[in-house]
DRENKOL-445127 format. One record per residue (C-alpha): x, y, z. Coordinates in steps of 0.2 Angstrom, whole numbers, plus 5000, padded with zeros to 4 digits. Example, Ala and Ser with C-alpha at 12.3 -4.5 7.8 and 13.67 -1.06 7.14 Angstrom:
{pt {5062; 4978; 5039}},
{pt {5068; 4995; 5036}},
This chain:
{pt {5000; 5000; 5000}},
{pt {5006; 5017; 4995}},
{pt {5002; 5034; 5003}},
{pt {5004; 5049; 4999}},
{pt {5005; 5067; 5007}},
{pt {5010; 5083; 5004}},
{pt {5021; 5091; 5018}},
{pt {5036; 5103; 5023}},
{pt {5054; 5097; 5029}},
{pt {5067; 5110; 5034}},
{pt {5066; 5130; 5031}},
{pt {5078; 5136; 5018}},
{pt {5091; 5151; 5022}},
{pt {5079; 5163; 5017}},
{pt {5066; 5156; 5029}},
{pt {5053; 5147; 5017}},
{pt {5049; 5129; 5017}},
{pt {5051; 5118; 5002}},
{pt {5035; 5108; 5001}},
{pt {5037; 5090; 4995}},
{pt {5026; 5074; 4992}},
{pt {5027; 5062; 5006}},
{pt {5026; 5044; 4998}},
{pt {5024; 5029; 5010}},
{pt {5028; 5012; 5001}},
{pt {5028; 4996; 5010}},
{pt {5032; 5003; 5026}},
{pt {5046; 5014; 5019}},
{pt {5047; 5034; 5017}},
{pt {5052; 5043; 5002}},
{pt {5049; 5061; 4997}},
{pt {5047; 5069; 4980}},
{pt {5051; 5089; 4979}},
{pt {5038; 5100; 4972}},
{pt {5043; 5116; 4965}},
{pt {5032; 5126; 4980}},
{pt {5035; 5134; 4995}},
{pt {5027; 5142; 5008}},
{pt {5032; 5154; 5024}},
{pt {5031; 5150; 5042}},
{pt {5014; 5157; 5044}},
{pt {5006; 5145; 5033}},
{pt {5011; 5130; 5043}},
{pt {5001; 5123; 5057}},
{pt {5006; 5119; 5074}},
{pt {5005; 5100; 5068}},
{pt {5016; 5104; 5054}},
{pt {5004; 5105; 5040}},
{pt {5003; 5117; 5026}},
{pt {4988; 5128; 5026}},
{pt {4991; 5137; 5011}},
{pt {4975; 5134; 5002}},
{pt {4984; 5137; 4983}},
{pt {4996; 5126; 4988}},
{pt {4986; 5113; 4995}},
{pt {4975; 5112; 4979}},
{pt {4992; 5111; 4968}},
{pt {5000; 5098; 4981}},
{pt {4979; 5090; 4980}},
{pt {4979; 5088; 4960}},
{pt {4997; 5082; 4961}},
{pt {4993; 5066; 4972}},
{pt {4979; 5063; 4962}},
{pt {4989; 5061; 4948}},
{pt {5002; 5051; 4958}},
{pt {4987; 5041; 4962}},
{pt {4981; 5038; 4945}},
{pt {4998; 5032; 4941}},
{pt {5000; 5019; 4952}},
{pt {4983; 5013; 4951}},
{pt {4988; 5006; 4932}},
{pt {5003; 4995; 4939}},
{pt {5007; 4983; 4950}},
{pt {5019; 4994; 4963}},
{pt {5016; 4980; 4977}},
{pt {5034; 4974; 4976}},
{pt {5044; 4987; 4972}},
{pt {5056; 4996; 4981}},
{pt {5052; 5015; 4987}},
{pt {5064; 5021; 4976}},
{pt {5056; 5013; 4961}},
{pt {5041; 5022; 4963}},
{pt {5047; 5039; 4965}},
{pt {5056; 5035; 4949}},
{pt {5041; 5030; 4938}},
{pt {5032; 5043; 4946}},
{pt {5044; 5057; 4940}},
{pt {5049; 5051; 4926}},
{pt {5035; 5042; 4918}},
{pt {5030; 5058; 4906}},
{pt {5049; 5064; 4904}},
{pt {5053; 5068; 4886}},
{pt {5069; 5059; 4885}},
{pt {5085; 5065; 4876}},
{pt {5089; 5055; 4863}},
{pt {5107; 5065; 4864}},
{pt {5109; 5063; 4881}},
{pt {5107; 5045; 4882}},
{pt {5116; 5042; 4863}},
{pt {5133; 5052; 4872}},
{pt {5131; 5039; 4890}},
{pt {5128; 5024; 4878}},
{pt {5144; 5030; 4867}},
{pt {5155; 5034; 4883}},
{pt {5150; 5014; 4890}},
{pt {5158; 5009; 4876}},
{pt {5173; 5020; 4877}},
{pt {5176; 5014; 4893}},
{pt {5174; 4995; 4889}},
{pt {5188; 4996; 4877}},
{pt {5176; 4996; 4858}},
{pt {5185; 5014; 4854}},
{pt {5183; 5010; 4837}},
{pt {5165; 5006; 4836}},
{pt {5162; 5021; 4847}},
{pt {5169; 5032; 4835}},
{pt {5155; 5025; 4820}},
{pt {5142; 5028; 4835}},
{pt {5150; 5044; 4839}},
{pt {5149; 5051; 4819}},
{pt {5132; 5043; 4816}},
{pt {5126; 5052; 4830}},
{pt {5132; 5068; 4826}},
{pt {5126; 5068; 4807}},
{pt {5108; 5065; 4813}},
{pt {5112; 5081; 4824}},
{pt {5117; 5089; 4810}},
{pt {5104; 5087; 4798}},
{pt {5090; 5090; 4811}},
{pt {5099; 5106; 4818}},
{pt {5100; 5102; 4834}},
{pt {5112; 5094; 4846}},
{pt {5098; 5090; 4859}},
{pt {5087; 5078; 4851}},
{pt {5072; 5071; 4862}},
{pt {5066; 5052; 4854}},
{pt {5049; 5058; 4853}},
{pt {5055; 5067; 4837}},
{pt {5065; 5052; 4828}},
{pt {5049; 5046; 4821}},
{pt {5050; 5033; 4806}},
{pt {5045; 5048; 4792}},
{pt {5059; 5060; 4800}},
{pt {5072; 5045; 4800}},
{pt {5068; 5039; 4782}},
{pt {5071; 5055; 4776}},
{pt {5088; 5055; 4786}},
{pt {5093; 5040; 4777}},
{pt {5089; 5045; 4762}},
{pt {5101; 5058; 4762}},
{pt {5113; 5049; 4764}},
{pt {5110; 5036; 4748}},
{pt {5127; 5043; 4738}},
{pt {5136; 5036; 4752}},
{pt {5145; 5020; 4749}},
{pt {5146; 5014; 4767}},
{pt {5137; 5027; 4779}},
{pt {5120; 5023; 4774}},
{pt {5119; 5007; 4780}},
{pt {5132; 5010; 4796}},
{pt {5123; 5028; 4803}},
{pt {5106; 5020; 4804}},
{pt {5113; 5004; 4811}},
{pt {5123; 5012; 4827}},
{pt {5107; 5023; 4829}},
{pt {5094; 5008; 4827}},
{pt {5106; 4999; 4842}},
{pt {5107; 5015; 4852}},
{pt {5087; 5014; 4851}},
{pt {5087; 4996; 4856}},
{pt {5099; 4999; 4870}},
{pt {5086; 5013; 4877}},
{pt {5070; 5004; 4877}},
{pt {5078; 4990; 4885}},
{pt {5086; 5001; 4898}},
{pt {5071; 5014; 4900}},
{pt {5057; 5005; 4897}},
{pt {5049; 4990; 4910}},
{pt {5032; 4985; 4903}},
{pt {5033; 4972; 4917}},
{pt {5029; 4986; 4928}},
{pt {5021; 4997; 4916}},
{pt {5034; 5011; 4912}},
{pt {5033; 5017; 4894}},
{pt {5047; 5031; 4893}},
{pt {5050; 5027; 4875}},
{pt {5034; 5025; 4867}},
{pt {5038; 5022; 4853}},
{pt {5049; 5011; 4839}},
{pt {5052; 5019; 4822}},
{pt {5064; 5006; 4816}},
{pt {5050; 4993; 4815}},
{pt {5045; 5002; 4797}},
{pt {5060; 5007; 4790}},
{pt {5072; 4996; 4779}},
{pt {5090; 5002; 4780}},
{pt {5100; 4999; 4765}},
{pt {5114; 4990; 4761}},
{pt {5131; 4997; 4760}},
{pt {5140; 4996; 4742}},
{pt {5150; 4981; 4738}},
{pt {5167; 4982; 4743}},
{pt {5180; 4984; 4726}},
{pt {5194; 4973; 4722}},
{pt {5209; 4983; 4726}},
{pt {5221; 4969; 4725}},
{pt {5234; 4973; 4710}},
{pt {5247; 4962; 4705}},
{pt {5265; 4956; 4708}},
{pt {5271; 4966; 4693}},
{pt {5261; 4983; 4697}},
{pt {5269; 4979; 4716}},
{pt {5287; 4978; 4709}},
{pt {5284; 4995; 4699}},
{pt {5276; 5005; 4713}},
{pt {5291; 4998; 4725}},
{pt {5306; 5003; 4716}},
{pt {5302; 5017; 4706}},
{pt {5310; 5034; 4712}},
{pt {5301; 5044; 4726}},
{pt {5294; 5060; 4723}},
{pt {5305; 5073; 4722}},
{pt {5301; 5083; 4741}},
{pt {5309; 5094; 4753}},
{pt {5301; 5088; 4769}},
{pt {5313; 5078; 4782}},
{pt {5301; 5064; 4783}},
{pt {5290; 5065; 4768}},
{pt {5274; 5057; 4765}},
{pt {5279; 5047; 4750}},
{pt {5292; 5037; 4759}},
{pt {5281; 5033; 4774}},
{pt {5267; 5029; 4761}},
{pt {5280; 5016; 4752}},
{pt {5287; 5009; 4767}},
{pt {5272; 5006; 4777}},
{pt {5263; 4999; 4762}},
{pt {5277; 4987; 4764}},
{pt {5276; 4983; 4779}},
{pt {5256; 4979; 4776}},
{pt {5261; 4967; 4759}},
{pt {5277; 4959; 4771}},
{pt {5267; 4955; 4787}},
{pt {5252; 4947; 4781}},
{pt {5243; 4961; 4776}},
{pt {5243; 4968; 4794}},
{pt {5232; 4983; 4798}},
{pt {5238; 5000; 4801}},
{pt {5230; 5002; 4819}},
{pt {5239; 4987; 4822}},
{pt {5255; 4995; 4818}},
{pt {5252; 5010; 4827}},
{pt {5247; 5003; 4842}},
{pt {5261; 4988; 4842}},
{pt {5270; 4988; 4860}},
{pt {5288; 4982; 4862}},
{pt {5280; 4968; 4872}},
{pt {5273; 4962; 4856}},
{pt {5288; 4958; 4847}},
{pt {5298; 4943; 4854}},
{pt {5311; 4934; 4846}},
{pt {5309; 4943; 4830}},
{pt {5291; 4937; 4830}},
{pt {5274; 4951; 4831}},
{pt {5261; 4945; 4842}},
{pt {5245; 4953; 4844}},
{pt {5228; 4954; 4845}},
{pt {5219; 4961; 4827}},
{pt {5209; 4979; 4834}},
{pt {5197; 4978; 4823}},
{pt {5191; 4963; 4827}},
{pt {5198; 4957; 4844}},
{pt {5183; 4961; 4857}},
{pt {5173; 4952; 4843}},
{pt {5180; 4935; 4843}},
{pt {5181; 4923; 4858}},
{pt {5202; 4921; 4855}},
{pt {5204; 4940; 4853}},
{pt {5209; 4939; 4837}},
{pt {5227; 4936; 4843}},
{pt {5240; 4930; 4828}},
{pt {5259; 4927; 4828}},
{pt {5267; 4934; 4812}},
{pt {5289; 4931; 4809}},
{pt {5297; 4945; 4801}},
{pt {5305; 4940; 4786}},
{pt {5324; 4948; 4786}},
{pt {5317; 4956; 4768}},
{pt {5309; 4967; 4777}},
{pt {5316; 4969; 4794}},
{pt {5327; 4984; 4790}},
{pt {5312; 4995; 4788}},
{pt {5304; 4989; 4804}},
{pt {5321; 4994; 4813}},
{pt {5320; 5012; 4803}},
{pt {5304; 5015; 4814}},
{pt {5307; 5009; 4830}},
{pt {5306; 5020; 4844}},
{pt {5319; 5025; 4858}},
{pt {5321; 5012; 4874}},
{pt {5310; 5023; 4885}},
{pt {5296; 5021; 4876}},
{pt {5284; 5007; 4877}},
{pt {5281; 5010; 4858}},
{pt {5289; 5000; 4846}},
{pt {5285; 5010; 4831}},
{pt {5288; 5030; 4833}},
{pt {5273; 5034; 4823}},
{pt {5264; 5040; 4836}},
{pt {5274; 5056; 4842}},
{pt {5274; 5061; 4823}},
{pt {5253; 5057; 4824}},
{pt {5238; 5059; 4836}},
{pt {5231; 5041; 4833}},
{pt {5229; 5027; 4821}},
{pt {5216; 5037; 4810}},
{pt {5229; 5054; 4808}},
{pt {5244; 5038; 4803}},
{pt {5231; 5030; 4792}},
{pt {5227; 5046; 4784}},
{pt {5245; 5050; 4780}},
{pt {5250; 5034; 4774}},
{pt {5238; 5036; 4762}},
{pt {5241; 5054; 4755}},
{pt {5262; 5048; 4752}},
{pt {5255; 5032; 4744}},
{pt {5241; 5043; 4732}},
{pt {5256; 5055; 4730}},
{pt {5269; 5042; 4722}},
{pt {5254; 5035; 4712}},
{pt {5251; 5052; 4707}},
{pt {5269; 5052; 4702}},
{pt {5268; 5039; 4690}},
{pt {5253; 5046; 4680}},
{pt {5239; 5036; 4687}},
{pt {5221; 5043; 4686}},
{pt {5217; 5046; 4702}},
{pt {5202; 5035; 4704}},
{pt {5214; 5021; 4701}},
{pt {5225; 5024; 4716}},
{pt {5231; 5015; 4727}},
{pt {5230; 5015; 4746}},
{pt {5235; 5005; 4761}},
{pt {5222; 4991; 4759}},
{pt {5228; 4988; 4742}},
{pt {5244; 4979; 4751}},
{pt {5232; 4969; 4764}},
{pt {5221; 4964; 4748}},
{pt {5236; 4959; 4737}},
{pt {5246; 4947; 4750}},
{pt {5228; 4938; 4751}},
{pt {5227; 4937; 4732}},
{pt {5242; 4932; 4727}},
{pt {5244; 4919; 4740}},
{pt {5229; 4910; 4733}},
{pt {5233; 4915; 4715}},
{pt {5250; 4913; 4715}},
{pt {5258; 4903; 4730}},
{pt {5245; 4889; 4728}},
{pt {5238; 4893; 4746}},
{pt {5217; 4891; 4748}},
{pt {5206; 4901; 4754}},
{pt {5209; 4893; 4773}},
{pt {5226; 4894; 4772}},
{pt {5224; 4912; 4766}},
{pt {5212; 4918; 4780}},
{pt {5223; 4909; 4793}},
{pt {5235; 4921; 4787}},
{pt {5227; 4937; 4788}},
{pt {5221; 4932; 4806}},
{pt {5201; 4929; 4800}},
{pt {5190; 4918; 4812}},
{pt {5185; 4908; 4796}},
{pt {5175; 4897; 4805}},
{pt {5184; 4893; 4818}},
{pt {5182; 4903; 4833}},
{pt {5179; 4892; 4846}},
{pt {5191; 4879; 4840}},
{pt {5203; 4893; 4842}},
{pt {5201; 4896; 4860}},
{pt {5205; 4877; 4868}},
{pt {5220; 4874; 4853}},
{pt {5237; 4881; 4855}},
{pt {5238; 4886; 4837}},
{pt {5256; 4885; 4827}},
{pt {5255; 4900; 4816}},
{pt {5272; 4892; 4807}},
{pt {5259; 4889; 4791}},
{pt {5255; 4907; 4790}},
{pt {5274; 4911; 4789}},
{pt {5278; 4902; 4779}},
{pt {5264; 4907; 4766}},
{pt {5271; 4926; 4770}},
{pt {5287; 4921; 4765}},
{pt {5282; 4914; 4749}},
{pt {5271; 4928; 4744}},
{pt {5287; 4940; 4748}},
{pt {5298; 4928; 4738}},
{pt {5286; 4929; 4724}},
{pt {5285; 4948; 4723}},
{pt {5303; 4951; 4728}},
{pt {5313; 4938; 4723}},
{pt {5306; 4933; 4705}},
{pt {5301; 4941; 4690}},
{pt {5287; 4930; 4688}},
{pt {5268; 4936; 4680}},
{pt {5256; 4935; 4692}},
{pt {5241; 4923; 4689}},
{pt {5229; 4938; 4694}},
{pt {5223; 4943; 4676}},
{pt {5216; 4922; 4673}},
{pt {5203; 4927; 4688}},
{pt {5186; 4930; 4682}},
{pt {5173; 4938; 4687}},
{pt {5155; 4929; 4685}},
{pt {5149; 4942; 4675}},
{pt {5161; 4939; 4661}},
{pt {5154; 4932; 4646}},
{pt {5160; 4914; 4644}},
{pt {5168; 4907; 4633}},
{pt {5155; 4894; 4623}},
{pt {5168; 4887; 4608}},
{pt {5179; 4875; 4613}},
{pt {5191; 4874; 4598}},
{pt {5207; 4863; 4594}},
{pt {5219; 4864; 4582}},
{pt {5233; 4851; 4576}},
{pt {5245; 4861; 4586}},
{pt {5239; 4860; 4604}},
{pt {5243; 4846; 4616}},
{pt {5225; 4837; 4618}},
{pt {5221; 4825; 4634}},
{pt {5205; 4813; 4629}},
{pt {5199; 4800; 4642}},
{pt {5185; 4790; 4642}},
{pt {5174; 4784; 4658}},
{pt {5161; 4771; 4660}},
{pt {5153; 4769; 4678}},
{pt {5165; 4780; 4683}},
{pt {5179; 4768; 4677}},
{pt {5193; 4775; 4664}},
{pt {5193; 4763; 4652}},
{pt {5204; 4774; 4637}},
{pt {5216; 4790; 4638}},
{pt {5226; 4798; 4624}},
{pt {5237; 4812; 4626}},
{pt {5244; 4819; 4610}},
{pt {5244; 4831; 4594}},
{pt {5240; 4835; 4581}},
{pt {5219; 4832; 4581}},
{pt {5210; 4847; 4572}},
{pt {5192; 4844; 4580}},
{pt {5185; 4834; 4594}},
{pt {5177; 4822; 4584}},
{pt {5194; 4816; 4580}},
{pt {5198; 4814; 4599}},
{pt {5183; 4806; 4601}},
{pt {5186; 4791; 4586}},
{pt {5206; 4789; 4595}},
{pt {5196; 4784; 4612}},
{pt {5184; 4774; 4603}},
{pt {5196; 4763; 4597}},
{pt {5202; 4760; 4612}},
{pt {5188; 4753; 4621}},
{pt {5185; 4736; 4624}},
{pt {5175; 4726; 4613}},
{pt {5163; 4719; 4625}},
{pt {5153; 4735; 4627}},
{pt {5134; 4733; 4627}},
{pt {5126; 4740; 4615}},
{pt {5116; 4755; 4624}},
{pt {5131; 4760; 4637}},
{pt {5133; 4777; 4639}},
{pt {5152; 4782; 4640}},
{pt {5158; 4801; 4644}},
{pt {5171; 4808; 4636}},
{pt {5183; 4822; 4646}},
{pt {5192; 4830; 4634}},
{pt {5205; 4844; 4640}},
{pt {5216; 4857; 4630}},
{pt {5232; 4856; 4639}},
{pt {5237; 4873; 4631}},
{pt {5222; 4884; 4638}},
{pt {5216; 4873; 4651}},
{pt {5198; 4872; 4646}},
{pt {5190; 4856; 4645}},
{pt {5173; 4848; 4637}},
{pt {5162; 4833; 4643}},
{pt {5152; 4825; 4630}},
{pt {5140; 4809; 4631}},
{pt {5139; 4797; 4619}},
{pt {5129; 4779; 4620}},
{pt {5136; 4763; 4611}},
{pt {5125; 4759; 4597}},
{pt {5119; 4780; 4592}},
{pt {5134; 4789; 4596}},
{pt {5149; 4778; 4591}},
């Protein structure tokens, strides 16, 4: 049982009496301060207020109260709990208050990085609705929709900004509301009608060994800066294409305690609080490209091992410079700019050309480059060698480095490519026909000098055995050694051959 009752404490400094509501629930007091006051004269010798404008404010505000409490079930709350729903329950909430509490939780829990997309989603949906004090009552499905859609030239923002705001609204009603107990502070969900789009596919930035070898040892720009941003660009990119494709957060953020024995080990930033091992990886620096590691270590009293962050304020200012000196020396050799290149090119290419050109598959590729592929929880009871992953880093460096070999990356396809529907022969390419019957080879003929399949076909034919039932359906794999394509044709005993 709750009651509740308007009364006076203690006298302010200036005399007057604050008057508040006295709320008795379950045996315990509480008091909730009214925005009246009243002199000494106006109190009685019992202590109650005899101020007859007072007493009919303080008279409709129990009412209310009353009202209030009458549609829940208060019977097993705590004191505290009622004076809250009782105060709070018609509160316009700030959406920007709560968006800058939800961002700074995350802050403090270590996701910096995802904090910052909150933190730039946020502040564009101020932006566009001129104002940095936003309540949730006026983030309606209508005025969101019309958010989103100014952001549809974007490639990336218009399906990331409506996300960290759909979870920051998640996050509120989960935290503000209790319909258990009947408080509806949000009162409302616009995200139920509205469809966020998808973000545009990523490009393929991956070049090849050749364009590596060309941007790697061609002269740098001409500059008269100390440290200029073409040489950092060329040698981080480096470091990226040497080290597994290794992130530049990573690198900026590398400790000395991470590099043991010649070996870097540690965890992935942008995925670490998102996997169950940490994204943790060991990667051996190759002696190619050890001296430009040792050209960026810091001093012994640093905890640093690179010096990049007393020349930049954090991982996005390094990221951004590594870019300009790598779009500067593509700029040097006459690129257009929409074809330059930047620091994920190098992560892309080690991944390409280790499938395409060290004969490494796709697990062995994502091993290296420190993706869960699949196996997350596998990774958090196994003591995982990571000698695999060096070893396919040294091949890839060897490759680009070391020999002057094309790179396999043109004979990749895109699905959307018109195929190839003629298969022709001619008498000077090297022809593998074999025949199969119940999945048995039963012929093979490797040679030259056949100028159409039919003529394949008539060699195998000959060469099958005799006792063939009429009505047997052979299939006949025939491969053009020279371009690697190959043909499969059907034939029965009897109608075919």
């Amino acid at each position: 049982m709750t009651t509740l009752k308007p009364v006076v404490r203690k006298a302010r400094t200036d005399g007057f009496y604050p008057v508040y509501i006295r709320i008795v629930h379950n045996r315990k007091p509480g008091y909730i301060k009214t925005d009246k006051i009243v002199d000494g004269t106006h109190i009685s010798k019992k202590g109650e207020i005899t101020d007859p404008v007072v007493n009919e404010f303080c008279s409709r505000l129990v009412l209310t109260y009353s009202d209030r409490l009458n549609r829940v079930d208060a019977s097993s709350w705590e004191v505290k709990e009622v004076i809250e729903h009782l105060t709070t329950v018609d509160e316009d909430v700030s959406f920007s208050d709560y968006a800058k509490a939800h961002i700074a939780k995350m802050e403090a829990d270590g996701h910096i990085r995802n904090a910052r997309n909150y933190k730039l989603s946020v502040q564009h949906l101020e932006r566009y609705l001129g104002s940095d004090q936003l309540k949730f009552s006026q983030l309606s499905s209508a005025v969101l929709k019309k958010w989103i859609e100014s952001l549809a030239k974007t490639n990336r923002a218009k399906e990331m900004y409506p996300v960290c705001v759909r979870q920051i609204f998640r996050a509120a009603i989960l935290n503000l509301n209790d319909e258990e107990k009947g408080i509806v502070r949000i009162k409302f969900n616009p995200w139920l009608k509205i469809k966020i789009p998808k973000a545009d596919k990523s490009t393929q930035r991956a070049i090849s060994a050749e364009a590596c070898r060309e941007f790697f040892f061609r002269p740098l720009p001409q500059t008269k800066m100390i440290s200029p941003l073409p040489e950092l660009g060329r040698d981080v990119a480096m470091m990226v294409l040497c080290l597994g494709g290794i992130n530049t957060v990573d690198l900026y953020n590398m400790k000395k305690a991470n590099y043991k024995r010649g070996v870097l080990c540690y965890k992935r930033a942008k995925t670490r609080n998102h996997r169950t091992d940490e994204a943790y990886i060991e990667m051996r620096v190759e002696p190619f490209i050890r001296p430009i590691l040792e050209k960026y270590f810091s001093g012994a009293d640093d905890d640093f091992l690179f010096n990049f962050h007393e020349r930049y304020c954090d991982s996005d200012s390094f990221c951004a410079n590594v870019n300009n000196g790598i779009k500067k020396i593509c700029k040097d050799m006459g690129m257009k700019p929409d074809n330059y290149y930047c620091v994920y090119t190098f992560r892309h290419t080690w991944g390409t050309i280790a499938q395409n050109d060290c004969d490494a598959n796709l697990h062995d590729v994502a091993f290296g480059m420190n993706h869960s592929h699949g196996l997350r929880i596998t990774r958090t009871y196994v003591k995982v060698d990571f000698s695999p992953a060096w070893r396919l880093n040294a091949k890839v460096i060897d490759f680009i480095f070391y020999s002057d070999k094309p790179s396999k990356q043109g004979k990749a396809k895109d699905i959307e490519e018109p195929e190839e529907k003629l298969f022709r022969i001619t008498s000077k390419m090297m022809i593998n026909g074999r025949a199969h019957f119940m999945g048995k080879l039963l012929a093979e003929i490797t040679d030259i000098g056949f100028k159409n399949v039919d003529m394949v076909i008539s060699a195998l034919v000959k060469k099958l055995p005799s006792d063939l039932a009429v009505g047997s359906s052979v299939q006949f794999t025939i491969l053009n050694c020279d371009s690697q394509r190959d043909v499969v044709y059907h034939h029965t005993k009897g109608k075919g051959f």
